[in-house]
Structure formats: structure tokens, C-alpha cells
C-alpha positions in Angstrom: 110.6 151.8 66.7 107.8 150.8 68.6 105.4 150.0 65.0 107.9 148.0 63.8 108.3 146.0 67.0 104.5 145.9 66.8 105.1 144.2 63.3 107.8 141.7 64.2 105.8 138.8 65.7 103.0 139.2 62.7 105.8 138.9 60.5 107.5 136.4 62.0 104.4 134.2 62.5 103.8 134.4 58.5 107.4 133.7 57.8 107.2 130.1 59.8 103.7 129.8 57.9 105.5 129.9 54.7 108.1 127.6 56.0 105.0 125.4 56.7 103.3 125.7 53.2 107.2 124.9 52.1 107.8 122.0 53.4 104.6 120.4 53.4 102.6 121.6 50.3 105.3 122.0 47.9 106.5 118.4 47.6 103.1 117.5 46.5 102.4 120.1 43.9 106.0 119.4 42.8 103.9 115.6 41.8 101.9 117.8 39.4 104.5 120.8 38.4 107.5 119.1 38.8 109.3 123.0 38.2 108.4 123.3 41.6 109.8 120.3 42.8 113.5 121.6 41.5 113.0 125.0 43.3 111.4 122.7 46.3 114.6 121.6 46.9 117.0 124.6 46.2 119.3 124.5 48.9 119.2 128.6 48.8 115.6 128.6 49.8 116.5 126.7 53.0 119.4 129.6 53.7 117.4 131.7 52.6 114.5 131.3 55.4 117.3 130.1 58.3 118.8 134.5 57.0 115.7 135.7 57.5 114.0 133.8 60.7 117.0 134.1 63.0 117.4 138.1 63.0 113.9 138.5 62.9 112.9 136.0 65.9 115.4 137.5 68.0 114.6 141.0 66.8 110.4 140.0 67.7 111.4 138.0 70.9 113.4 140.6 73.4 112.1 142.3 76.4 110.8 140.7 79.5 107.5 139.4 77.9 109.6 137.1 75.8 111.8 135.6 78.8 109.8 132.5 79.6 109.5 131.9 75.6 112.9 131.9 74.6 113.3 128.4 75.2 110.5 127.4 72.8 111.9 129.5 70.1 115.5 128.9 70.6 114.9 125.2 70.3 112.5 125.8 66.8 115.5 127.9 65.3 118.2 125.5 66.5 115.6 122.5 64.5 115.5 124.7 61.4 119.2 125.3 61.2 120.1 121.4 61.7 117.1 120.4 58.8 119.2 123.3 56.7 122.4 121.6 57.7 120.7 117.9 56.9 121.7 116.5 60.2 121.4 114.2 61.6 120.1 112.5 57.8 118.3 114.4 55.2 115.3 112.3 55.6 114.9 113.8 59.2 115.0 117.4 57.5 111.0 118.0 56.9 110.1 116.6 60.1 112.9 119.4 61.9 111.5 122.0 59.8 108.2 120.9 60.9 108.4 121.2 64.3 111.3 124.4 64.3 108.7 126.4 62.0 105.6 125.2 64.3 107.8 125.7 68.0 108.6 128.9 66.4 105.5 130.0 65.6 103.5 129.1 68.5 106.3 131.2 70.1 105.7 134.2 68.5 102.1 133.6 68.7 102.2 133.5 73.0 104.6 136.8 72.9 102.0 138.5 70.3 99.7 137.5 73.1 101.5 138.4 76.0 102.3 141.8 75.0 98.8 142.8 73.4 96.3 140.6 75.1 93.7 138.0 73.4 92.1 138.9 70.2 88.4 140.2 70.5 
């Protein structure tokens, strides 16, 4: 149990990347491939990510090291669930994915942290 705790911030700090790389990158290669632009916008992909963040955030973020981060990632799940749900307007969805995936992150980032120290 303990390896795979050891794995849950890593792998929920590359899951908000990919969000990221998502909702950023992909509407501007979809200019050049425009396949990607259809798959860009799959509504699936967005449920897909929301399935897979939310068990896997709360899963990462338990125990008392997580307490004073909860907040910060409770409030970048809560963003990427209302850009899923395309409220309050779909044009606010990339900028809610945005900041969820980035609050998110840097939340799982700080608990990485707190639990194992800086890098050296």
C-alpha cells in the first residue's frame, strides 16, 4: 500500500499535466490536423479525465499532510467538473480547466513535498 500511495501524487501531477497539454495544445494542432480537433472536443474525454482525477486526488490527498491542501484541490476538482458540465457558458470551460488542472496540480505538487521533502 504504501508504493502505491508513494505513486499517487506523481500520477496525479501527470494526469492534470495532460489535462494541460489538452486544453491548451490540442486546439491549435487541431488548426493543422483537424482529426484532432473532433477528438479535442469529445465530450467523453472531458468525463473521462473528471473519472479519473476525482478518485485519484482524493486517493493521493488523505492523511494529515494533505489537511491544509484540501482546499486548493477541492476547489481545482470542483473547476474541472463545472468546465465538464459547461457552466456557467462553454466559453468559460478552458479557462476552468485551466486553473482546476493547474490548482490541482500545484496541490499535489505541495503534498509530494510535504510528505518526502524538497528534491536534491
Amino acid at each position: 500500500m504504501k508504493s502505491t500511495a508513494r505513486l499517487a501524487d506523481p500520477a496525479a501531477i501527470t494526469l492534470s499535466g495532460l489535462c494541460l497539454v489538452h486544453c491548451l495544445a490540442l486546439p491549435m494542432l487541431s488548426v493543422v490536423l483537424p482529426v484532432l480537433g473532433a477528438w479535442a472536443e469529445a465530450e467523453w474525454v472531458h468525463l473521462l479525465v473528471i473519472a479519473l482525477a476525482l478518485p485519484l486526488a482524493l486517493f493521493a490527498l488523505r492523511g494529515k499532510a494533505a489537511r491544509p491542501l484540501l482546499g486548493l484541490a477541492l476547489a481545482g476538482l470542483a473547476a474541472m467538473v463545472l468546465a465538464a458540465l459547461h457552466w456557467p457558458s462553454h466559453e468559460a470551460e478552458i479557462v476552468l480547466n485551466t486553473s482546476g488542472g493547474l490548482a490541482l496540480a500545484v496541490a499535489h505538487g505541495l503534498h509530494w513535498r510535504r510528505r518526502h521533502g524538497p528534491v536534491r
